[in-house]
C-alpha positions in Angstrom: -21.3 9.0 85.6 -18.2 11.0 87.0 -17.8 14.5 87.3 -15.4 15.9 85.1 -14.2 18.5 87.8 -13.7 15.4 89.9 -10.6 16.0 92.1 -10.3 12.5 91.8 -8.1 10.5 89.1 -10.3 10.1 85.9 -9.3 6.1 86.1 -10.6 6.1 89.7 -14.1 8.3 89.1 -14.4 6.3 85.5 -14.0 2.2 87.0 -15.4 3.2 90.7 -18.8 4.5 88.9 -18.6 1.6 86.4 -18.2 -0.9 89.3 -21.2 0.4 91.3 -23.9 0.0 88.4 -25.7 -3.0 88.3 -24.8 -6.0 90.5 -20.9 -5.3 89.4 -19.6 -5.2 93.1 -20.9 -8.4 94.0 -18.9 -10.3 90.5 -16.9 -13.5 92.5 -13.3 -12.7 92.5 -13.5 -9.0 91.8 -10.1 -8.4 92.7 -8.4 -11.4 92.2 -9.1 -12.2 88.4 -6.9 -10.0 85.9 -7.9 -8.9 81.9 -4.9 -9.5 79.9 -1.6 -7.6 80.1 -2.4 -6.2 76.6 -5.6 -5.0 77.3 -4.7 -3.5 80.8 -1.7 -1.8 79.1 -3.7 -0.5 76.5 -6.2 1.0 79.0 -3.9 2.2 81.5 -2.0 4.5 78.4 -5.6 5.5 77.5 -5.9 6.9 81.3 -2.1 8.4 81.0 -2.6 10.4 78.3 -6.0 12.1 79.8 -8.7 10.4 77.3 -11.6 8.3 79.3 -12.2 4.6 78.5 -15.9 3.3 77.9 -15.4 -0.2 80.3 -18.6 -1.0 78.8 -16.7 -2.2 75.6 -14.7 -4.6 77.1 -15.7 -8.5 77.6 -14.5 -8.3 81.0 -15.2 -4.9 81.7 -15.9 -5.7 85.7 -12.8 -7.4 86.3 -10.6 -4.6 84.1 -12.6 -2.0 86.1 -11.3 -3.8 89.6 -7.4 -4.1 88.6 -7.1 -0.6 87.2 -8.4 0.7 90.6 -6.1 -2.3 92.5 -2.7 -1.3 90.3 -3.6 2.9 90.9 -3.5 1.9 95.1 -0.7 0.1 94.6 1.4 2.7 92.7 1.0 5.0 95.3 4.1 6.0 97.3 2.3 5.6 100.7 -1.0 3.6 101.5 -3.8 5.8 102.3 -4.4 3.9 105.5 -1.3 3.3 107.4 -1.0 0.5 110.1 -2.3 2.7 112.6 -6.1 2.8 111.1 -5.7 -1.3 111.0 -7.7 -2.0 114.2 -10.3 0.5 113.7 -10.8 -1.0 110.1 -11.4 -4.3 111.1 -14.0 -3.1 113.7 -15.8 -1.7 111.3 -19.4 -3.4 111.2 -19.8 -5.7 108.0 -21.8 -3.6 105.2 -23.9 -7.1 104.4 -24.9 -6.8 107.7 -25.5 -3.2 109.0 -25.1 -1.0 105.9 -26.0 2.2 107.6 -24.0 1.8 110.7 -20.6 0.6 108.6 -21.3 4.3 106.6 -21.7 6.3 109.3 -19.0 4.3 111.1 -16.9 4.5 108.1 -17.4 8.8 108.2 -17.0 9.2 112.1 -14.3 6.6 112.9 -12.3 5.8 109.5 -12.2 8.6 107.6 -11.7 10.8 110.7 -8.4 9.3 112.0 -6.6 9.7 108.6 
């Protein structure tokens, strides 16, 4: 569950820890199927005006999870990687793969030229 002195954005801490339980990461088109408007409206005021949302109430909790955390990265004035960080992004080893060597290649190389 997040923390509630999270730095992070409670719509970030709240879908990111909802998407990680279970199998939820793994859900076929994670990021490319959208809840409807209404409902994603409805939510997003929910996270404007400071009160958490239980995802767990929703029918298609997973894929409202993924889209709230898509639209926040969009909104964003700059992209958190810029172009430079491209090539060593797509160097990075595949997770499936070697899931120790993308973390610590993810801390070392990644995280450390932004």
């Amino acid at each position: 569950m997040p923390q509630p002195d999270s730095p992070l954005p409670l719509v970030i801490s709240q879908s990111t820890a909802f998407l990680r339980r279970s199998d939820r990461l793994a859900t076929e088109g994670l990021f490319r199927k959208s809840p409807s408007r209404g409902i994603l409206r409805a939510v997003e005021d929910a996270y404007d005006r400071g009160s958490p949302v239980d995802l767990e109430l929703f029918d298609d909790g997973t894929h409202l999870a993924a889209v709230l955390v898509k639209t926040l990265f969009r909104a964003l004035p700059e992209p958190l990687f810029g172009p430079e960080t491209y090539p060593v992004i797509r160097t990075c080893p595949r997770a499936d793969e070697r899931p120790s060597e993308t973390l610590a290649y993810t801390k070392d190389r990644i995280v450390g030229c932004v």
